[in-house]
C-alpha positions in Angstrom: 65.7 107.2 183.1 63.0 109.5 182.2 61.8 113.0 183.8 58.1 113.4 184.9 58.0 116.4 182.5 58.2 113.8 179.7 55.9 111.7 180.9 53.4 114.8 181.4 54.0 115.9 178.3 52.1 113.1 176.4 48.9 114.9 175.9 46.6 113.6 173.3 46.1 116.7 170.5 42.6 117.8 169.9 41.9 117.9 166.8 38.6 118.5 164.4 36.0 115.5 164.0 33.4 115.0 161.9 30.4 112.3 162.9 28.3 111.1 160.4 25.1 109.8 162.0 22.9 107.6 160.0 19.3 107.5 161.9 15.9 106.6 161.6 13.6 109.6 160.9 11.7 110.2 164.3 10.6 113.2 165.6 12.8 113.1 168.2 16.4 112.1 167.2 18.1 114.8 166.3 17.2 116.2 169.7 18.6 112.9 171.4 21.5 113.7 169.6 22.0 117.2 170.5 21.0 116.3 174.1 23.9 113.9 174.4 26.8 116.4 173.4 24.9 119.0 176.0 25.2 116.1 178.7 29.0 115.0 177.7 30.0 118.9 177.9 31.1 118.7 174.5 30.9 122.2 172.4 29.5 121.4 168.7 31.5 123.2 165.8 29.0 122.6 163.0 25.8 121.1 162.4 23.7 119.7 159.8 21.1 117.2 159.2 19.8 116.2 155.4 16.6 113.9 154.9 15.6 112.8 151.4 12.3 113.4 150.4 10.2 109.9 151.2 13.3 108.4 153.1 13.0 107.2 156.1 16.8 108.0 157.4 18.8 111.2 158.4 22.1 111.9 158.0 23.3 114.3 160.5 27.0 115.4 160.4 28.3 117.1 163.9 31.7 118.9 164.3 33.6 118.8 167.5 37.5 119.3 167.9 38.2 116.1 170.3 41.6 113.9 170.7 41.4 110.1 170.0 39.9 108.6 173.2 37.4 111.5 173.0 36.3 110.3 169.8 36.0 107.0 170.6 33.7 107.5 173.8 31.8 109.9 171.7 31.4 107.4 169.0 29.9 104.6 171.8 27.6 106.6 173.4 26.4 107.8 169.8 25.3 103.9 169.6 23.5 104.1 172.8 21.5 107.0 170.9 17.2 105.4 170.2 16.9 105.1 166.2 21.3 106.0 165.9 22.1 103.0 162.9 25.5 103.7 162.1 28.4 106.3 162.8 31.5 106.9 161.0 34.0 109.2 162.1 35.9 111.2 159.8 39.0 113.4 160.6 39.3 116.9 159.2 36.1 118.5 157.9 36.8 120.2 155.0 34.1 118.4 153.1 31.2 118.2 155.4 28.7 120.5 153.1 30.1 119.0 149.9 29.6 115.8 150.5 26.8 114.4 148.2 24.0 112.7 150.4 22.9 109.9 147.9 24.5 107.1 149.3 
């Protein structure tokens, strides 16, 4: 038999989440983007965007402590984003301004 306190006790952790957002370059996606985390409530760590000269995609990276369902509702409505063509979630962000932006 199990206590409620056990039950109750099965938060999910937040923990620190990198996205990395491959999009077209438009004029207006990386306010899209920053629109959607205003509308979810969700507080954003850490920005950055990098756009190769003569490219025509971004790569934004956004930080956000979240816990695993968090992530994953994040991550679809990321998709639902105009010109969003891939995201890829990465745990811990020690290496979000290291990262090399060439591939």
């Amino acid at each position: 038999m199990t206590s409620r306190r056990t039950k109750g006790s099965r938060q999910a952790r937040a923990e620190r989440v990198t996205f990395v957002i491959q999009a077209e370059n438009r004029a207006d996606v990386l306010a899209r983007i920053v629109l959607l985390f205003h509308r979810l409530n969700v507080e954003v760590e850490a920005l950055y965007m990098v756009r190769r000269r003569g490219s025509e995609t971004l790569r934004i990276h956004v930080t956000i402590e979240a816990n695993e369902e968090g992530c994953r509702r994040m991550e679809a409505n990321l998709y639902k984003v105009v010109d969003v063509s891939s995201v890829k979630t990465e745990r811990g962000s020690k290496q979000i301004l290291t990262e090399t932006m060439d591939h």
